[in-house]
C-alpha distance (Angstrom), angle and dihedral (degrees) to the residues before:
residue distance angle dihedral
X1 . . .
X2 3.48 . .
X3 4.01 110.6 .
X4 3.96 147.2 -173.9
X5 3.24 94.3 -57.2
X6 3.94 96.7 50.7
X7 3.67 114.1 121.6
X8 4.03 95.2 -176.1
X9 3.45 111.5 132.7
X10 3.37 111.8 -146.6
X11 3.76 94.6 21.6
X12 3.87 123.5 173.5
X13 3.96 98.2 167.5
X14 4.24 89.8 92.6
X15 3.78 128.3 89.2
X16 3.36 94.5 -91.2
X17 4.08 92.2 75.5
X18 3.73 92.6 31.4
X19 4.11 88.9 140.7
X20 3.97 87.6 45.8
X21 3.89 88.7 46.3
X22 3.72 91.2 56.1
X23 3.30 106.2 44.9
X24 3.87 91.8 55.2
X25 3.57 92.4 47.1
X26 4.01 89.8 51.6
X27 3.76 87.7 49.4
X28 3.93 91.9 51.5
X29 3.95 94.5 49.3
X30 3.71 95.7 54.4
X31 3.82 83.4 53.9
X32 3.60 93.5 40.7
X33 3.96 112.4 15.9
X34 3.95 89.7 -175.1
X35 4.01 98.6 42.7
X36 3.76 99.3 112.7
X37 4.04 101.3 34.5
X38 3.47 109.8 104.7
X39 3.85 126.6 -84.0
X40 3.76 90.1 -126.3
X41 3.83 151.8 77.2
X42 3.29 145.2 -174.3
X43 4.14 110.3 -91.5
X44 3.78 118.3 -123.8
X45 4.06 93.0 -92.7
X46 3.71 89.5 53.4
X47 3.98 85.6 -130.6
X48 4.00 98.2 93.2
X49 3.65 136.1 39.9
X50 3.61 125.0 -133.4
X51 3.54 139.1 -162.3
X52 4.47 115.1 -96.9
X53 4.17 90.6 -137.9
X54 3.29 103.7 10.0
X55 4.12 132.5 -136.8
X56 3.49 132.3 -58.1
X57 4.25 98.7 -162.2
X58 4.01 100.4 154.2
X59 3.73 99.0 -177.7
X60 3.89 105.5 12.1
X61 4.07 92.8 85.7
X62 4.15 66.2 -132.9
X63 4.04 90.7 -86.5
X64 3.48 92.3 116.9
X65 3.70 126.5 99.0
X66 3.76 92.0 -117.7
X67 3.33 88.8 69.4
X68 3.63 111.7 106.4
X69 4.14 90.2 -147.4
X70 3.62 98.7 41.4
X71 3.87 85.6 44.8
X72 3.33 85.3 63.7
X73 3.65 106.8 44.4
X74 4.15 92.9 -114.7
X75 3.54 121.6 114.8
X76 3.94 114.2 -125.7
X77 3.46 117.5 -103.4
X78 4.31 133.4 174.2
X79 3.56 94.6 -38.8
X80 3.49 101.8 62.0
X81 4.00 119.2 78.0
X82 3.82 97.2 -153.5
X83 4.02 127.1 138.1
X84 3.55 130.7 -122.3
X85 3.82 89.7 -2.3
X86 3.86 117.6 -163.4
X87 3.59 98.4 -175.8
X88 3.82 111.0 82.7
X89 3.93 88.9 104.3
X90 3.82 119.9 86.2
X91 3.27 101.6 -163.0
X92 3.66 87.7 52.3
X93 3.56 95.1 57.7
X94 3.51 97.8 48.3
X95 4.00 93.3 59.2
X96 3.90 89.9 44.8
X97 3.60 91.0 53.4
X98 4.08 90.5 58.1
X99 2.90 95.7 54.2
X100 3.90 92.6 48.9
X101 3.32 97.8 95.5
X102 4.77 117.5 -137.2
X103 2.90 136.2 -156.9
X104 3.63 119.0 -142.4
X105 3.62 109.9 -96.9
X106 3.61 87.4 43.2
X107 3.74 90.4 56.5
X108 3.61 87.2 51.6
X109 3.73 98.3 50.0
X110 4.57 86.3 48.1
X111 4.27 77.8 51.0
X112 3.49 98.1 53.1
X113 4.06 95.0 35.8
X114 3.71 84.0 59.5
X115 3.12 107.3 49.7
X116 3.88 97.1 49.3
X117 3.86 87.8 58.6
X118 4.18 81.1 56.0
């Protein structure tokens, strides 16, 4: 649900519309029984979390915050179908994210993605 720092305008995902809210979400799962499980699993090692599909960056080299991996702080690996990929190296990553620079709420919303996948 949207929260404080929401700057919709016209926003019905709050608690306010909570019958609305559900409704619309039931709709989407019988479209789409997997739309609100997380994009993400657990890698073979059990140490790292990789992406369920994969990206498709094209001219990113996937060190861009649009990209869903590098979002994420994983590196891309078999499942994603991007080109000329640049982020296969963790440690890389990491230091690129610093110095991607958040704002707030989206600092939040990376909090909050994490620790569902906990």
């Amino acid at each position: 649900m949207c929260g404080p720092f929401c700057n919709c305008t016209g926003c019905f995902n709050n608690t306010n519309q909570v019958k609305l809210r559900s409704e619309a979400i039931e709709i989407i799962l019988e479209k789409q029984p997997e739309a609100f499980m997380s994009k993400y699993k657990t890698s073979v090692s059990k140490d790292n979390l990789a992406h369920k599909k994969g990206c498709n960056c094209r001219k990113s080299y996937c060190l861009k915050k649009y990209c869903e991996c590098f979002a994420a702080g994983i590196i891309c690996t078999d499942q994603c179908k991007c080109e000329e990929c640049k982020n296969n190296n963790a440690d890389l990553v990491g230091n690129l994210k610093k110095k991607v620079k958040m704002n707030d709420h989206e600092e939040k919303i990376m909090e909050s993605k994490v620790l569902e996948l906990i």
